[in-house]
Each structure stands twice: as C-alpha cells, then as structure tokens.
N, C-alpha and C positions, 0 to 999 in steps of 0.2 A: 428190417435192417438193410441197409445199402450194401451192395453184391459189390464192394468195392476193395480191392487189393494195392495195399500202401505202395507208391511209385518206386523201381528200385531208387539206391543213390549211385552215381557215375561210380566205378572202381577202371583202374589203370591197369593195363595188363600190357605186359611188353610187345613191341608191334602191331599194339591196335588201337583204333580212336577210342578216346574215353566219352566221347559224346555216341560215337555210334554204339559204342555196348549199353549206355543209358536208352538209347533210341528203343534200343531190340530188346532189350530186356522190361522197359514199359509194356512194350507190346505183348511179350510171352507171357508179364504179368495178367495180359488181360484176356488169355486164351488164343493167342493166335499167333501163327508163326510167319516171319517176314518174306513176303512175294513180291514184292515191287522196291525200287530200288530207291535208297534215299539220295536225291538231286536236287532235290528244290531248297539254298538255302532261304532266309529271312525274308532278304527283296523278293524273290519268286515265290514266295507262301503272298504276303502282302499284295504282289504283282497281278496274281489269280484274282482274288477278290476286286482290286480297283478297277481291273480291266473289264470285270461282270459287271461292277455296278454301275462303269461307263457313264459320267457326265455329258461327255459328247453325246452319246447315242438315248441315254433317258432325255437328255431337254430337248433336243432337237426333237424326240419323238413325240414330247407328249405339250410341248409349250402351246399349242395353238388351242388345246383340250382347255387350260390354265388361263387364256387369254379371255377365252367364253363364262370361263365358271372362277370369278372373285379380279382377272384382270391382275395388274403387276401389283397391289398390295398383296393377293395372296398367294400371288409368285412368289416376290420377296420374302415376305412374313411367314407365310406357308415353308417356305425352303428352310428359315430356319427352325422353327419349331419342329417342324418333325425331322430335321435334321437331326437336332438333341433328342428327339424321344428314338430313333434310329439308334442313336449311339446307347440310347441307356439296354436297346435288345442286342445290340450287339456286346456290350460288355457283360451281361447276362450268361452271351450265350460263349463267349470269351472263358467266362470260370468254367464253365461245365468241359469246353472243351479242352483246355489244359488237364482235366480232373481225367478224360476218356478221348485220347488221341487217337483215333481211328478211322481209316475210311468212310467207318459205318455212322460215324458223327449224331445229326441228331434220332435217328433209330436205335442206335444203340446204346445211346445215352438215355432214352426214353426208357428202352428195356433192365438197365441198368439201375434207373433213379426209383422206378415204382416199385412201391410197396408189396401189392398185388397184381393180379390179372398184366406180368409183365411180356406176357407175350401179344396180348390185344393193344397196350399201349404202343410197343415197340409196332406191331404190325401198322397202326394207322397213322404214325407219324410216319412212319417209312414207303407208304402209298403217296401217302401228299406230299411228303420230298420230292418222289419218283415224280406226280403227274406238275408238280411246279416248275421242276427239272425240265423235263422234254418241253413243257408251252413256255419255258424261258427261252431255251433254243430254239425252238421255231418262230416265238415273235420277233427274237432280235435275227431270225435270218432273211422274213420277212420284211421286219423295216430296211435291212440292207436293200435288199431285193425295191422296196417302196422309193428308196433315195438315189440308187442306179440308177432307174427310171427317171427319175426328176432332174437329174444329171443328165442323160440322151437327150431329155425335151430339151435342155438349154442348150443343150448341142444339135441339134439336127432339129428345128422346130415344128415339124411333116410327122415326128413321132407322138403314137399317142400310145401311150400304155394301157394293155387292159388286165384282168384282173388273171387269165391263163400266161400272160407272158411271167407274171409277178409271181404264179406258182411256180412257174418253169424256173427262173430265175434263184427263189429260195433253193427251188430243189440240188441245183448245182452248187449254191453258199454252203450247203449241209453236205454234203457230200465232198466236197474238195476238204471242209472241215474235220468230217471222220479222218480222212487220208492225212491228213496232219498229225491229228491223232495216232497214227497207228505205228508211225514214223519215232519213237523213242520217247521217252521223259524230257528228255533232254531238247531236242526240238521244242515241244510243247514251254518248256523255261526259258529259252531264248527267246521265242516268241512273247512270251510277256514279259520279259523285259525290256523288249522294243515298243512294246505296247504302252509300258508306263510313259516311256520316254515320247511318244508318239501324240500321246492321252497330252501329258504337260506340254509338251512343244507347240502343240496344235491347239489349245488353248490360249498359250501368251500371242500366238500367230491372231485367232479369230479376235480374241479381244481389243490386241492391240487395232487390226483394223477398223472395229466397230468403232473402238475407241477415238482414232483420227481423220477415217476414211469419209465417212456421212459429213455433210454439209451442216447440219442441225443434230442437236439431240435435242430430247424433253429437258422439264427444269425437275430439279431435285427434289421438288413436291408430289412430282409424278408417279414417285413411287407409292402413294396415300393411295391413286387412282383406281376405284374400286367400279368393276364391270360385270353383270347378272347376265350372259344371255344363252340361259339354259331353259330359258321355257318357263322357268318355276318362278310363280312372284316372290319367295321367301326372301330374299337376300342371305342372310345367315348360310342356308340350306346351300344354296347354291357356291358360297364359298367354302363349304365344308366341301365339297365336291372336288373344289380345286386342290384340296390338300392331297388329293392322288394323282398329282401333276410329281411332288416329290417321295409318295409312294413307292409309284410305278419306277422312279429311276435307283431307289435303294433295295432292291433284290437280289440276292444271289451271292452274300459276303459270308455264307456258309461254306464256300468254296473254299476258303482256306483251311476250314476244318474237314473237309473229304479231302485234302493234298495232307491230309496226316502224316501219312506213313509212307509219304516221300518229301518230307521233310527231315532237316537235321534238327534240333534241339525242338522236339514238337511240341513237349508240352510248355514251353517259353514262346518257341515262333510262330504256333498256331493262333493261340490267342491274340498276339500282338498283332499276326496279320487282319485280323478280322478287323479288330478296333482302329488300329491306321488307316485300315482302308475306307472305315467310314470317316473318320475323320477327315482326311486329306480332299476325299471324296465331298462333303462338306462347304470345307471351305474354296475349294478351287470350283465347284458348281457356283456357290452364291455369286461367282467374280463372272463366268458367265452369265448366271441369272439378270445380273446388271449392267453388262454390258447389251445383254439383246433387250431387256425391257426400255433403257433408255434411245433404244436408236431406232425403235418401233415411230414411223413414220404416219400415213392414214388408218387411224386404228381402226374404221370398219374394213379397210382393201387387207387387211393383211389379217388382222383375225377371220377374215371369210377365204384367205384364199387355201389355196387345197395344202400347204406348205409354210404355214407364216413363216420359219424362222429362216427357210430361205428366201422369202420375199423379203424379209427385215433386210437381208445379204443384197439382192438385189438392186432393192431403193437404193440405199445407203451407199453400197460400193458398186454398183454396174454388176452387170452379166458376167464379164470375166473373172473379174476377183471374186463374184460368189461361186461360180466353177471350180473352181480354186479351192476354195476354204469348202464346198463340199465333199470336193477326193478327201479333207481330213476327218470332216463328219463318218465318211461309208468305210474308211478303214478301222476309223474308232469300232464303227459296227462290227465288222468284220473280225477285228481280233477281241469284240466281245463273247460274238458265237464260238470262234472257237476254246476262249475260257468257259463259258456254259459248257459246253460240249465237254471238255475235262472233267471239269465236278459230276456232271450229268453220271458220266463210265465211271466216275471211282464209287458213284453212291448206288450206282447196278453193279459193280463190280465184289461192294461189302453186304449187301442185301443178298443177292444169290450164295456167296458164303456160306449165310446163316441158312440155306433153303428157303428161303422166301419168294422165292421166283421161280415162275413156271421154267422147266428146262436150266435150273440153276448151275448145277452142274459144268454146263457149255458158258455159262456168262461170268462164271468165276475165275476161270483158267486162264494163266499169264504166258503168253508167247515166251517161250525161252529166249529167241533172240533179241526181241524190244524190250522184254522186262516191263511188259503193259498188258492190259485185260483189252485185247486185240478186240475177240468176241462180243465184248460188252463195250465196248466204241461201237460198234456195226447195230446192237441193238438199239443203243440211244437215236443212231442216225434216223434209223425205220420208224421207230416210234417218233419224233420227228417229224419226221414225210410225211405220218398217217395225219399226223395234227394239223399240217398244213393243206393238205390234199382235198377239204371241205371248200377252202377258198378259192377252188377251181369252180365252184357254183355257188359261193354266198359269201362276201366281205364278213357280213353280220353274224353266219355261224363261224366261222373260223375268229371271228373276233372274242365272241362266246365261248372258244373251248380255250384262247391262249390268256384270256382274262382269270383263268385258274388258276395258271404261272404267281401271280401276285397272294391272292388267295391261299392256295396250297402252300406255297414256300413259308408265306408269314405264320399258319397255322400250324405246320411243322414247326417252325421255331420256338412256339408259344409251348408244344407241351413238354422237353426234356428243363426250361425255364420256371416254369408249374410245379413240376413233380422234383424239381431241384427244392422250392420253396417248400414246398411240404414237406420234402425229406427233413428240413431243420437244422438243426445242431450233426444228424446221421450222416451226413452229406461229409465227406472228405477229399477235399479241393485241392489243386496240384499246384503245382509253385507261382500261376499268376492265378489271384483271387484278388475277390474284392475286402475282404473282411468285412467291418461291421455292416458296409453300404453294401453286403451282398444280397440282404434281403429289401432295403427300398427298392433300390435297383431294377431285382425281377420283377416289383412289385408291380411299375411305373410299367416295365416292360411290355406283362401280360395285359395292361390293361388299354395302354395304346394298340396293340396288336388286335382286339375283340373291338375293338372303335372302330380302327380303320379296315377288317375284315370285313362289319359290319357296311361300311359307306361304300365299299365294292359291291355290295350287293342291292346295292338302291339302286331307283332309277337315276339316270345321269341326262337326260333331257326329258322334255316336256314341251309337244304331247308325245304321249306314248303310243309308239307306233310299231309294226312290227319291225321296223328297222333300226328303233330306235330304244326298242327295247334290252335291257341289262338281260341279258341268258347268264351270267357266271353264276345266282344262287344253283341255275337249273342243270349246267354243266357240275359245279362242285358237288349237286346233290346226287347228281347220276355217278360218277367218282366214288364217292362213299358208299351208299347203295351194292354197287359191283364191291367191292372191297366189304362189308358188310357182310352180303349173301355170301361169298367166298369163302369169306371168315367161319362162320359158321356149317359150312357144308363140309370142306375139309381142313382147310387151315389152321385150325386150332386146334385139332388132335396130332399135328406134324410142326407148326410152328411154337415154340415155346418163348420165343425173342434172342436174344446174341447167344451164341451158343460159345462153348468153350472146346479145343480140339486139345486138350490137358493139361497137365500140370504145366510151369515155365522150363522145367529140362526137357520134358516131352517136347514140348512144340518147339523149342529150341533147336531140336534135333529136328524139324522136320524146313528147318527154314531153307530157302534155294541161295545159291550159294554165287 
C-alpha cells in the first residue's frame, strides 16, 4: 500500500492564514515540521523552474551541436516534439508532486510510491538528483564562464581565452552564486523574478533584431533543410542525435518541486509551476529556434565556427549589436546558475534530513537568521568546483562528468513516475491530478525518458577518438557503482528512505517559529 496520508482540508482560525495552516499542516501530515519559510508565491515557484530551463542559455549553448547533427529541420521539428514529450514528464511528475509537496521531491516521492525495498529506491533516485544537480550547476556556470569569454574577444581582440582562465572564471560564477544564496529566500525570489522578466524581454529584444536587423534571411523552405555532419553516414542516426539539442535545454523544472515548502499553496503551485514552465518555455524557445535558424547566413562559416549563434549575431547585425544581445545571453546564464544552485541546496538540504548524507546532520540545519540551509548552499558550491576543476586539464573529462547533469536528472524523474504507475488505482493524488490521462501520460513519459537517456549515451561523432568520445555511460556508471558499493556496505542498514520525525501534533510542535 501507498505510505500515503490524506491532504489536510484549509480550516480558518482566527488571526491566521487559512492557506498557511493548509501549507504546514500538509507538511506535519507527511512527518515533518516547517524550517524554512514560505515566500515563494506562484510566479516565484514557476519563476525557479523557467529561469533553469533557460531558453536563452540551453540554445545558445547547444544550437551549433544541432546545426551538425539533423541542421534546422531537426532544430525546428526536434524542438517540438520533444517539447510535447517534455511536457508529458513534466505533468507526470506535476501529479506526484502535488500528491508529496516536499523539499525532498522526487526522493521522497520514490520512497513513498514503492511498494518494496523503499529505502534502495528512495536512495538511488536521490543520488541521481544530487549528481544531476551539482553537473547542472557547473555546466551552466561554465557556459557563463565560455560566453564571457567570447564577449572579451569581441571586445579587446589581443584576448584569447584558454581553458584555466574558463575554470577560474566558473569558479568565481559559483561562488558569487552560493553568496546569493545565503542572503534570504527572499533575495533568491526577487532575483527570479527579474529573471523571468529578463528571460521574455531579452527575447523579444534578440528576435526582434534577428528579425529586422540581417540584410537576408533564408526562404521558408529552409526550415525542411536537413544537415549530417556527424561523421556517421546514417542520416536517421545522426538526427536523432540532434534531438539532445532540445534535451539538454529542458532540465532542471524539478526545481519547483524542491521550492515546496517555501511555497504558498504548494500542493496547487507546485505542480502548476513545473508545467508552465515547460510550457512557456516551449513555446517562447521555438520563436528563437526561428529566428536564429532563418538568419543563419554561410552555413559551413557558422556551423564550424567555435560559437555559431553568435556568429549568426555577428553576420546579421555587426559586432556591436551582437555585444549587445550577448550581455543578455550571459545574464540569462547567470541567473540560471543561480536558480540551479537553489534547487541543488533545498534537494541536500531534504536528503540530509532523512540521514542520507555523509555529515547530514551539518547540511540540514537552517540558519536562524536567513531561514535557509546556509550549510547546504556551501556544499552544493564545493561539490561544484570539484566537478568543474577536471577542466583545468581536459575540456573532454569535464564534458564527461557534466554530461551526467542530463542523464541523472532525467532518470531521477523516470523513477517516482514508474512506481507512480505501478502503484495503480493505491496511488492518492492531491488536488492537481491528471485523472484518467494519468496513466497514458506516465506512460509516454517513462518511455521518452529510456529513449532519450539511451542517445546520451551513444557516440555523438564519428570517428571515435579519444576526444571525441561520449564518457557520460562511463561517468553515469562510475555514479551508481559508488552509490551501489555504499548502499550495500552501510547504507541500507541506516537508511530506510523518507523518514517521519511523528505524528502531525508532534512535529507541529517542533516547527521554528
């Protein structure tokens, strides 16, 4: 049976919000009493999530990858189809968490949903959270750190960037990032909401210039134009390759389900933020998707150069106005790390909780004066650093360990989705649910998710060389392995999965005040 305790209903009590005794009283339902403070409404649940999955910063990063493997039909076409199979995991993963509003999101929904052996499910969804987590925050402080750069060279053209300035560089994006973090809830919620508005404004900005600025565009056929130069004669192959062009930019809209429990009405605003975010996310991508595929100029100069989408910028509008529209690219980046970076400390901060984490103890404890898991900002940052700190001597390993990021986060998602679906009919779903379409739904869900885990771990050029080789099977399998031997040595006679600290008057009584 499902380890599931019916939601309370809101009751009114004089002098108090009737949404915040629902808030807290979900929570006590579910063993645990309230440490952090609820600030984040609707827009700021939604705001976390749109501002990780970053349109800006996914196509700018990975469009040149796109341009090689399938070219602007499977830009386009690619964008949307897995756009809709995105949203069918995200509204999947929308029921469960309305069902289990908590920091601990999908780990503790994992440990919640199984039947059996809930403490091995909870643990290795909660490991792939964590290692998706930290290589989400390090690629997106890296590509900051990659677009700086490419900004200096347009400005001072004597600069050349090498691969220690670029670690230097992340390391200061991470760390000015913790420090924001550690600064209030509250900061952290103004900041993305600056970020939404930053996200849209700077969109209508770069498209409209794409839009009027270029001399030429392509003709409307052009978007049919289909491009192989991935080494591999397959064609087919090679555009399924492309389809982690829109992969890679939809990770990370679990973030509104770790801002649980600094949300108000969470089991309604959580799940709406996930699904808006992919949604909006979506459709405001495909309108860049098209604006930069038609203003794509000599398609060998620019798919070969180290930066296509800012050379698109370039040809099209001159060196200044692509100067210009990159400051909006690198702060997109910018206030994507540090939404990563929030979800990252609230999903150490509900893992350590349960004792899942070495030294848990120190990474669960909430500053009395910020009303934040201080501790656990500082260990996201390190763990971080260490992931970036490889590309002080290899592009290819460090590209190898944050190629996990995708990986780990998607297969977290896949298993409290799974074991939703096997629950059945036992499954008791909180006020947004899908009804009947709750079982296609995950169905579609789990099985896009083993696809496209699957094409992460293909080769992705051809020949294969050591440079050119995919290491994420070999990084993800070294990840599970550690987490495996762990499991078994001690872990599973100390971890049992989400734990319960009492009854709801118990932990009621033990909430901070």
């Amino acid at each position: 049976m499902s380890e599931r305790t019916s939601l309370p209903r809101t009751r009114r009590r004089a002098g108090r919000d009737p949404v915040a005794i629902d808030d807290d009283a979900t929570l006590h339902a579910m063993g645990y009493p309230r440490k952090l403070t609820r600030r984040f409404q609707a827009f700021d649940n939604f705001a976390i999530s749109f501002t990780i999955i970053n349109i800006l910063s996914g196509i700018f990063s990975s469009f040149g990858f796109g341009m090689n493997a399938g070219g602007p039909r499977i830009l386009v076409f690619g964008w949307i189809g897995v756009s809709v199979m995105v949203l069918f995991i995200g509204a999947a993963m929308a029921e469960v968490a309305s069902a289990y509003p908590t920091s601990g999101a999908l780990y503790f929904s994992a440990g919640k949903l199984a039947r059996r052996h809930k403490g091995a499910w909870s643990w290795y969804t909660g490991w792939l959270n964590f290692v998706g987590q930290v290589g989400g925050t390090a690629a997106t402080g890296y590509a900051a750190a990659t677009f700086i750069q490419a900004f200096i060279a347009l400005q001072w053209t004597s600069y050349r960037p090498t691969a220690h300035q670029t670690v230097l560089i992340t390391a200061l994006i991470i760390v000015l990032q913790g420090l924001a973090n550690t600064y209030t809830v509250r900061l952290v919620a103004v900041l993305n909401r600056i970020s939404v508005w930053w996200l849209l404004i700077g969109l209508v900005v770069i498209v409209g210039a794409l839009s009027f600025g270029p001399d030429e565009h392509r003709p409307a056929s052009f978007v049919t134009h289909f491009v192989n130069n991935t080494g591999f004669t397959n064609g087919l192959y090679g555009g399924m390759l492309g389809l982690l062009v829109t992969s890679w930019t939809f990770t990370g809209f679990d973030g509104s389900f770790h801002m649980s429990e600094e949300t108000v009405r969470a089991t309604v605003n959580a799940p709406r933020g996930i699904t808006r975010s992919i949604a909006w996310s979506a459709a405001t991508g495909l309108v860049l998707m098209l604006a930069l595929v038609y203003s794509i100029g000599d398609y060998t100069k620019v798919a070969g150069s180290s930066a296509p989408p800012v050379q698109i910028l370039i040809d099209g509008l001159g060196t200044g106005a692509a100067k210009a529209l990159l400051l909006i690219v690198i702060g997109a980046m910018l206030f994507c790390g540090l939404a990563n970076l929030t979800s990252n400390t609230r999903q150490i901060f509900a893992f350590s909780r349960d004792g899942a984490m070495p030294g848990s103890r120190w990474w669960h404890s909430v500053s009395p004066r910020t009303r934040t898991p201080v501790k656990a900002v500082w260990l996201a940052v390190v763990c971080s650093l260490a992931l970036v700190l490889p590309g002080w001597w290899s592009h290819t390993a460090f590209t190898a360990i944050v190629s996990v990021n995708v990986v780990g986060l998607f297969l977290a998602y896949a298993v409290p989705i799974f074991l939703r679906l096997r629950l059945g009919a036992e499954f008791h779903p909180g006020p947004w649910q899908l009804g009947r379409w709750s079982r296609p739904v995950g169905v579609v869900a789990v099985a896009w998710i083993l696809l496209s885990s699957v094409l992460f771990m293909l080769p992705q050029a051809s020949p294969i060389t050591v440079d050119s080789f995919n290491y994420a099977p070999i990084a993800l399998g070294a990840v599970l392995v550690v987490a495996t031997a762990w499991w078994f040595a001690t872990a599973r006679r100390r971890f049992q999965g989400p734990v319960s600290y009492g009854r709801p008057d118990e932990v009621a009584a033990m909430d901070l005040v």
